[in-house]
C-alpha positions, 0 to 999 in steps of 0.5 A: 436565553443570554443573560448579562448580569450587571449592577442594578439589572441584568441584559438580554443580549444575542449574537449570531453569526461570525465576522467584524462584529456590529451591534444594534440599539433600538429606541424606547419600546421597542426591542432587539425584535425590531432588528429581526431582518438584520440578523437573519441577513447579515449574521451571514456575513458578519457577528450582529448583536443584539440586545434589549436595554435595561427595562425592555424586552426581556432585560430586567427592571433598572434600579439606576436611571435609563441615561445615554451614559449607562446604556454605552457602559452596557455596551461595553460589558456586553463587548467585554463579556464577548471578549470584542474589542472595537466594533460597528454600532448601528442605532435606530431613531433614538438609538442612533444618538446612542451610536453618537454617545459611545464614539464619542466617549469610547472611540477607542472599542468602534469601527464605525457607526449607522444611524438610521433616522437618529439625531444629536439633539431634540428641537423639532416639535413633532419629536418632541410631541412624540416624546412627550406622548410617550412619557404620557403613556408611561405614566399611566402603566399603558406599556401594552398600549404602547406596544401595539403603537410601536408594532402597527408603526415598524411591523411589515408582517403578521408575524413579526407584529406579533413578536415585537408586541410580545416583546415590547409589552414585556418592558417597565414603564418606569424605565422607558420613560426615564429613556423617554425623559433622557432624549429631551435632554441630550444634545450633543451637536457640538461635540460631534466634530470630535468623532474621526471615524466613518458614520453612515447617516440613513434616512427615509425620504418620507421622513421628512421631520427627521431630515433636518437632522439628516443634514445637521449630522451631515454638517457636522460629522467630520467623517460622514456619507448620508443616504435617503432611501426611497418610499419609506418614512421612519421605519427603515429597519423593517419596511426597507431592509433590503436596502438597508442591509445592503447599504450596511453590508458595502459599508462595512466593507469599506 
């Protein structure tokens, strides 16, 4: 198992395949699992990445504070560590504010984003009502409880249900509530205008909560293309990942 030691914890990370890099980020809970159909189909074409954020999955506990800020620094060691020196990143849900933070403040290491279902800024309330469960189930230990929430939610099958359970129980519930606490803050709208580089912005038809910040993002990206996938709410990695991969695969060409 691929470890990065860094101070403060160590990161689990994986790489397959062979090609332009990319790298993906998942939102609180949930894991590197979550990413499962990308690496089996796009490690064909391209080197995907993955990795578990600090006190997830089978990265350890984080004595500093989970922030946007510390997650990009990750992000770049793991980068340094494979001696990559620019790539696409693709972040889902919250994942995709992640992608938003490190082009803005390490243009220089990126290709390109993806942001599936992501956002720059929490203002609709049944974002920030989901949040605030989360935090809630934190402080209460109930990361198992929150494990299941987060696998019936994205799993399409039996099996990858089992796995994103396993995974996601392994998590600290210190730390993915400070990842939780840390959403609710960030806002970085207004710097979006500084990213010249090419996003693309995904989202669920049914998603209907998110696609407010659909076309905020597409208001204000300099460099953007959004694409609504049919029949498919949130969970658009797992439950539309055909079309994703596809999308990400012409994107990438591009």
């Amino acid at each position: 198992m691929p470890m990065l030691q860094l101070e403060g914890g160590s990161i689990y990370y994986s790489v397959k395949g062979s090609g332009v890099p990319i790298i993906f980020i998942h939102p609180p809970v949930l894991t590197s699992a979550n990413f499962q159909y990308q690496i089996e189909e796009l490690s064909k074409q391209f080197t995907v990445i993955t990795f578990d954020i600090r006190g997830h999955g089978n990265s350890s506990f984080s004595s500093e504070h989970i922030t946007y800020p510390l997650i990009v620094q990750d992000i770049v060691k793991i980068l340094d560590n494979l001696d990559i020196d620019k790539t696409f990143l693709c972040g889902y849900s919250t994942g995709g504010s992640i992608v938003l933070e490190f082009m803005q403040t390490f243009a220089d290491r990126s290709l390109g984003g993806i942001v599936i279902g992501g956002m720059s800024e929490t203002r609709h309330l049944f974002l920030k009502c989901l949040i605030h469960l989360g935090i809630f189930f934190t402080r209460k230990d109930a990361v198992t409880f929150l494990a299941y929430v987060a696998a019936i939610s994205n799993a399409d099958t039996k099996k990858l249900f089992k796995k994103m359970v396993r995974e996601s129980r392994k998590g600290n519930s210190k730390n993915i509530g400070q990842y939780y606490r840390y959403i609710l803050q960030y806002n970085s709208t207004a710097q979006l205008k500084s990213i010249d580089l090419p996003v693309l912005l995904v989202y669920g038809v049914n998603d209907k909560p998110f696609h407010y910040y659909a076309n905020l993002l597409q208001k204000k990206l300099p460099l953007q293309e959004l694409v609504f996938i049919d029949n498919v709410m949130h969970q658009v990695p797992t439950k539309a990942s055909d079309e994703l991969n596809s999308l990400l695969k012409d994107f990438i060409r591009r």
